[in-house]
N, C-alpha and C positions, 0 to 999 in steps of 0.2 A: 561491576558493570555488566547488564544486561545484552545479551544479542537476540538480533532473531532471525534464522534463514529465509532467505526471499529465491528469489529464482534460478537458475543456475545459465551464468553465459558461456561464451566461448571466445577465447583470446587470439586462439589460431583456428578458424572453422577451414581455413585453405586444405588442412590436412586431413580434413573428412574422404578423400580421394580416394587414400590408402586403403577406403570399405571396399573398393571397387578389388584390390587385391585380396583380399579374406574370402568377398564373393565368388573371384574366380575359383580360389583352393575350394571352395564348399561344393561350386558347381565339379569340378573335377572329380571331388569325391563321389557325388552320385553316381557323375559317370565312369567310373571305376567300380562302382557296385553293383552297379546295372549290366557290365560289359563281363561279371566275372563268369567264368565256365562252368555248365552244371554239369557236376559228375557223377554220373550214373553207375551205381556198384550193385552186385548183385550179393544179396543175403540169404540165405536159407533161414538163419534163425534173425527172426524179426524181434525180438526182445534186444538179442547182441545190440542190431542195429539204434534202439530207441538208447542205448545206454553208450554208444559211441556219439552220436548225433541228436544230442539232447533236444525237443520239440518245442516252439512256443516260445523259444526265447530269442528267436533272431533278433527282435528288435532292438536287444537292449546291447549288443557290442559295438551298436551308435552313438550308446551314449557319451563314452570319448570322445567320440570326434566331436559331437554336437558343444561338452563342457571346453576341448581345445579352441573352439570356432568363439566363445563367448568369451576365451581369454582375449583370444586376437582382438575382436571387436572393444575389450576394455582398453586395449593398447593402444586402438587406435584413439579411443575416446583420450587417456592421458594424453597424449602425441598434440588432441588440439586444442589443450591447455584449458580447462575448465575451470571460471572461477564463481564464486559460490557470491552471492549478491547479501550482505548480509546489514541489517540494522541493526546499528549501534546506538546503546544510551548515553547519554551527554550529561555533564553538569552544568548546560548553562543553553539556555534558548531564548526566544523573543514573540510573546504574543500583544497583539495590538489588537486592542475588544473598541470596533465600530461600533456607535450605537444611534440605532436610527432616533432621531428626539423631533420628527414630525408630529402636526398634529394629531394626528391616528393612535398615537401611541397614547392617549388619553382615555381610549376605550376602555370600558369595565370590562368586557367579557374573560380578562387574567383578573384576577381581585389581587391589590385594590384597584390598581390598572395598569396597562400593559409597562409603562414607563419605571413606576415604583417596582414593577416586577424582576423587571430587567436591572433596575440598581440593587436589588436583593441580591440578587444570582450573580448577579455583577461583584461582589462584597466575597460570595461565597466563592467563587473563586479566586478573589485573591487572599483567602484566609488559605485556600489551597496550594497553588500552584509555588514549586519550591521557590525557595532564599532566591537563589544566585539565577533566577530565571530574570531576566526585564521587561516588563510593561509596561504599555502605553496605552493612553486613551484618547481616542477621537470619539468626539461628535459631530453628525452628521443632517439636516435638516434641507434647508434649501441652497446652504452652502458648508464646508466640513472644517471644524476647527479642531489641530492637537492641541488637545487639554493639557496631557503629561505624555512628553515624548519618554522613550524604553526607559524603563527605569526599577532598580531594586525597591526604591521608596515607598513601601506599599500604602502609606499616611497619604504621599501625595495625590496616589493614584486613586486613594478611598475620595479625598477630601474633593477630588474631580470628579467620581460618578456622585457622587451627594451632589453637587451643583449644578447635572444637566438640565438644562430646562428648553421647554418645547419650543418649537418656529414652525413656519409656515415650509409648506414644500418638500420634496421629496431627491436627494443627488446621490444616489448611490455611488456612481461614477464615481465622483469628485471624494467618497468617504473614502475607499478603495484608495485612490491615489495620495492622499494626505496620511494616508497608514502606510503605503510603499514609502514615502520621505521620510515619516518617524522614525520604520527599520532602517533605512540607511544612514541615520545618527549614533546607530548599534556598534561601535571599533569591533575590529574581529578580535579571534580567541587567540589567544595567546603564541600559538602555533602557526598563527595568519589566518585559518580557514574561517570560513565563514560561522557565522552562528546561525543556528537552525533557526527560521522565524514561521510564524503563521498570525492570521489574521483571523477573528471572529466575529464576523459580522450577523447583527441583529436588527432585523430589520422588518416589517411587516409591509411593506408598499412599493409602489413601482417607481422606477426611476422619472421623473417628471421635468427638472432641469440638470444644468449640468454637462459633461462626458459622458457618455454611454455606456452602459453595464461593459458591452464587448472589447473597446478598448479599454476599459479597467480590469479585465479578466485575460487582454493580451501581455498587459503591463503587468500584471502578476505574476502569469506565467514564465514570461520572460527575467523577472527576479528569482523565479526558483520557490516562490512563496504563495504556498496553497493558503485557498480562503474558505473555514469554514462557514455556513451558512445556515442561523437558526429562523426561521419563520416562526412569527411570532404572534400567537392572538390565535381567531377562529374564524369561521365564517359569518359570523354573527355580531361582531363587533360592529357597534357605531359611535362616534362623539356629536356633541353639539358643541357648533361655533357661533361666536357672535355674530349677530347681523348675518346669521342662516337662519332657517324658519325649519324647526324639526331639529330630527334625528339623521345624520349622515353615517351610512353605510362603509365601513372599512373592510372590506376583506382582504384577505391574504393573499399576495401574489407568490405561491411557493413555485410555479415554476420557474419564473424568475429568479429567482433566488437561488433553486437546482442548478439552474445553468449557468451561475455563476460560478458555485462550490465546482460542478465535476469539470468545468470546462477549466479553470484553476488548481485540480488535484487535490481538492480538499472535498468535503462528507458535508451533506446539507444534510439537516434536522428540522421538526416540524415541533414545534412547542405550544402545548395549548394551555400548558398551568407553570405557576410556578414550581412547583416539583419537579416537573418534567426539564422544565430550563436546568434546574441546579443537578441532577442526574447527567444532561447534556454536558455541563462546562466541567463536569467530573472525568467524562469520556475525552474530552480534549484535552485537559489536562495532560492523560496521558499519550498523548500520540505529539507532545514537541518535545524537540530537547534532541532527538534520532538523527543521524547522519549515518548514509548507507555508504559500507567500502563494498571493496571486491577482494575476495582472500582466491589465491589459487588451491584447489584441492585437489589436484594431481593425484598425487598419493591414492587417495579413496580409490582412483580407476587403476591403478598400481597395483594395489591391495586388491582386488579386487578380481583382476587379472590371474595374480597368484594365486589367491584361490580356484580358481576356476582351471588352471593346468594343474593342481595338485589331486582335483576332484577327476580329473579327465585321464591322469595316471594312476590313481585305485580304480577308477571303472574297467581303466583299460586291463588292467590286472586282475581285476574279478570276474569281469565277464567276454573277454576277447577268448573265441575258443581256437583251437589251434589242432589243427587234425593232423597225427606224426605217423 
């Protein structure tokens, strides 16, 4: 099992106070060095002198005190409980692949088009993503149906992106929230705790009917469940529809889409080929399945500490001079 250190909190920061005393002893110290007597002796031989009162090195019988003051300061660091924020790998997670299957998605400018593109990459990620992960597939159009709620069955989950087919309209919202109800068809892990889930939605167009991007991006948040966001196509795209005259215009709504992912805590991505898709659902891959503890690491400020009086009692023994 895999970890990875994330940031460092504090469990007791009440006791950060205690700097306030290390301060004062530091401040004393100055003012004890500043207040000592200079004593003025009289030499005839000025060599005697340079070799009792060796020149040029005042500075450094500070250095004790300066390495004592960074123990204190480690102490007081242990004292407020520091625990270390760490991500943890899992065997078991839950991703739910949105897939926009509006008309737009019909555009060439992905060969063969945008749609076929996305069931490729669609395919290739679950030839990836491990055994004991669960998948589910929604499609999303002018209203969002689960195809295959979580599930190890990757046959079923294939046998559902093979049969998306396009409709009319655009509901982000509503894909969003019909992926939040698949995850909670998810039983937790065996220990009770949750199972780590995320969402990846694929979509090239703006919300048109439906719930609104921001309530489905509150609803997420508030499950705990980030939504990656791949924007899909180019500037350039267009389809023809029946009973339209021409070529219609589809461009990419990415910031839409952005503000989906980061206001959710998940990573939006910009996909203009298929390549680029199947590299994307590579990188997501790896980032489910994590659940973040908190370990206390006391100790390190502990450790830490002692070092730094052990360092402050050889300075203080090599270089503290002492006139007898």
């Amino acid at each position: 099992m895999t970890t990875a250190l994330l940031a460092l909190t504090w469990g007791a920061p009440d006791r950060w106070w205690l700097l306030i005393l290390v301060a004062g002893l530091i401040a004393g110290y100055v003012a004890t060095q500043l207040a000592r007597p200079k004593v003025t002796a009289r030499f005839t031989n000025l060599d005697l002198l340079e070799s009792v009162v060796p020149t040029g090195r005042d500075w450094k019988r500070h250095i004790g005190a300066g390495l004592f003051a960074l123990a204190l300061v480690s102490m007081v660091a242990a004292l407020a409980h520091p625990q270390a924020r760490r991500k943890i790998a899992t065997n078991r997670g839950t991703v739910v692949l949105a897939i926009d299957t509006s008309l737009s998605m019909a555009a060439t400018d992905v060969s063969p088009n945008r749609l076929d593109a996305a069931k490729e990459a669609a395919h290739a990620f679950l030839d990836a993503v491990p055994e004991k992960f669960n998948v589910g597939i929604v499609a999303f159009h002018g209203a969002a149906s689960v195809l295959v709620e979580p599930t190890q069955d990757r046959d079923a989950a294939a046998r559902a992106v093979d049969g998306l087919q396009l409709g009319e309209s655009t509901a982000i919202g509503e894909g969003i929230f019909a992926s939040l109800e698949a995850i909670k068809t998810v039983p937790p892990a065996p220990d009770k705790s949750p199972v780590p889930a995320r969402i990846v939605l694929m979509s090239d167009g703006a919300t048109q009917t439906g719930r609104s991007n921001d309530q489905a991006v509150a609803a997420a948040r508030a499950a705990h469940v980030p939504i990656d966001t791949i924007a899909f196509g180019t500037d350039h795209g267009t389809v023809t529809i029946p009973g339209y005259e021409g070529s219609i215009p589809v461009d990419v709504d990415r910031s839409a889409l952005a503000k989906i992912a980061h206001g959710s805590g998940g990573n939006a991505y910009t996909a203009a080929s298929e390549a680029e898709i199947h590299d994307i659902y590579k990188k997501i891959g790896t980032s489910v399945g994590y659940r973040v503890h908190k370990v206390g690491v006391d100790g390190w400020f502990v450790a830490a500490a002692f070092v730094f009086a052990i360092l402050a009692a050889a300075a203080n023994l090599r270089w503290q001079e002492r006139m007898l």
